[in-house]
C-alpha positions in Angstrom: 134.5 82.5 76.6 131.3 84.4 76.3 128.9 81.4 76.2 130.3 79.8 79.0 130.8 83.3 81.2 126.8 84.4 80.2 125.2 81.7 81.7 127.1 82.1 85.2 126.5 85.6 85.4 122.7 84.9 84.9 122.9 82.1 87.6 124.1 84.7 90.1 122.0 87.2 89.4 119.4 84.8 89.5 120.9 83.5 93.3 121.2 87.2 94.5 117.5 88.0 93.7 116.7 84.9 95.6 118.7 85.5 98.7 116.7 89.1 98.6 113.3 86.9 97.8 114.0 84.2 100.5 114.6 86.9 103.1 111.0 89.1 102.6 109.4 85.6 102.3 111.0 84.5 105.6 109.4 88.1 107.2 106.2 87.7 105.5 106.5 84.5 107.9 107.3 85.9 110.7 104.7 88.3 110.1 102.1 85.9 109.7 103.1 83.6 112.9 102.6 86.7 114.7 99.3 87.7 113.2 98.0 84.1 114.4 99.0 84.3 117.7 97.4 86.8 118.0 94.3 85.7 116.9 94.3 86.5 113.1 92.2 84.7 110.9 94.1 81.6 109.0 92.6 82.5 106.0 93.9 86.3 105.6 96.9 86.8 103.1 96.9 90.3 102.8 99.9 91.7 103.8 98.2 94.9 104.7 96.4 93.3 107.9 100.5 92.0 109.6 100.9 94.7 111.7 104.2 93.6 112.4 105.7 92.9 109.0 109.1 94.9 108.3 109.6 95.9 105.3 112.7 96.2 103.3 113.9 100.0 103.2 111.8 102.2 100.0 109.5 99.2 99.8 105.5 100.0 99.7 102.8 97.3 100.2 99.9 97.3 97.5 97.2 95.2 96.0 97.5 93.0 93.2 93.3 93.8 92.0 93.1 97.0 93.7 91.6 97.8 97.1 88.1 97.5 98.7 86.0 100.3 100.4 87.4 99.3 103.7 90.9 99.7 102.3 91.9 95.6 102.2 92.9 94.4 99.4 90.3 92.3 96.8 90.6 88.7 97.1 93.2 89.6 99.7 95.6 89.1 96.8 98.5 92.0 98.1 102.2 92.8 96.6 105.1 94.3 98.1 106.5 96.8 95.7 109.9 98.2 95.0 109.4 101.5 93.1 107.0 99.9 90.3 108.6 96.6 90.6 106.7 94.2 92.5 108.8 92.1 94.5 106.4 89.5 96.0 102.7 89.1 95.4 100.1 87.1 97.8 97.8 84.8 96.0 96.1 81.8 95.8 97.0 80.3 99.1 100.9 81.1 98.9 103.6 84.1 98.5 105.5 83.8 95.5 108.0 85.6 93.2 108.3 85.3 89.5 111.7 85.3 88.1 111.9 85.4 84.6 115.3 86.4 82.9 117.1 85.1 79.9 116.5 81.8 79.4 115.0 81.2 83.1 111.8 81.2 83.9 110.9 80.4 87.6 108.4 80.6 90.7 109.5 80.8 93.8 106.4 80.2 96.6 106.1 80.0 100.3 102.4 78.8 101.6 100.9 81.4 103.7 97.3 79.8 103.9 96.0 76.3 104.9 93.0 75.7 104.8 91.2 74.3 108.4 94.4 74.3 110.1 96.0 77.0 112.5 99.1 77.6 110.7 101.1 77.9 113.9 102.5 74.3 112.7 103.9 75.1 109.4 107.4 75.8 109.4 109.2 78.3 106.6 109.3 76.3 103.6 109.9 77.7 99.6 109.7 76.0 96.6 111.0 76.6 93.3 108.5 75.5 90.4 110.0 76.2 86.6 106.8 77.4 84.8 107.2 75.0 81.9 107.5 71.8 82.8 109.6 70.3 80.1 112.6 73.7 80.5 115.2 72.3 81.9 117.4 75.3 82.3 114.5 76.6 84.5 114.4 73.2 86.1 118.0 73.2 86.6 118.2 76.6 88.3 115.7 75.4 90.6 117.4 72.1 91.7 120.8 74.3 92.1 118.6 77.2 94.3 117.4 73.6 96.2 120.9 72.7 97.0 120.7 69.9 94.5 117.5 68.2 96.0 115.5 65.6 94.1 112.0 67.6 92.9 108.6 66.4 94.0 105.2 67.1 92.8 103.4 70.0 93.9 100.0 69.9 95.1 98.6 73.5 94.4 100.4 74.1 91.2 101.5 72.2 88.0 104.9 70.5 87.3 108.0 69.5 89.6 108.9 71.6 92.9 112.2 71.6 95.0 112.3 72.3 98.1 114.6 75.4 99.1 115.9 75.1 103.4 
């Protein structure tokens, strides 16, 4: 009974932490829609220049490398923290959110920089990548997270990604 009740306890702590991930990820969007309208640069992830991001209730923004003299982040790689827990990082183009718990070991990303394009365009999209490739309890959380989608390839990082509405 244990074996089989285990694995479905993992799966919905695994769903909860995304519901909580999805929802930040869908502010950090809003955020950033705003932050272009109103003439922010395209290529700015750091959470620290959205002047209008909410954040969750006890949660701090930080820097993933530590900050500049100017007080933005390096790289403009920034996290929003939880207590010591980081709860979403910027980096490398996208937002994203490592999950890794029992067996399961995922990445959940939203794209928050495109090169040469406004941004304005893009609408609120995550994917769920599983880390290693050839896991497929990692690849099977993310197909259940996608609602049972098919995967497709992903352009900025290795392996399968599903799309998550």
């Amino acid at each position: 009974m244990a074996a089989i009740a285990l694995p479905q306890y993992e799966k919905a702590v695994a769903k909860a932490e995304f519901v909580q991930t999805r929802d930040i990820m869908y502010e950090i969007y809003r955020a950033r829609q705003l932050y272009l309208m109103e003439g922010g640069s395209t290529s700015d992830q750091d959470l620290n220049n959205y002047p209008d991001l909410q954040l969750p209730a006890g949660a701090t923004l930080g820097c993933v490398l530590g900050k500049k003299e100017d007080g933005s982040c390096v790289n403009g790689d920034s996290k929003i923290m939880m207590g010591n827990k980081s709860l979403i990082a910027t980096g490398t183009a996208h937002a994203y959110k490592y999950y890794k718990k029992g067996p399961y070991y995922i990445r959940l990303m939203l794209p928050v920089h495109w090169a040469g394009e406004s941004g304005l365009d893009k609408k609120f999209q995550i994917k769920c990548n599983a880390m290693d490739n050839t896991d497929e309890k990692s690849k099977n959380l993310c197909k259940i997270l996608s609602g049972g989608k098919e995967p497709t390839t992903c352009s900025y990082v290795s392996g399968d990604c599903w799309l998550i509405d």
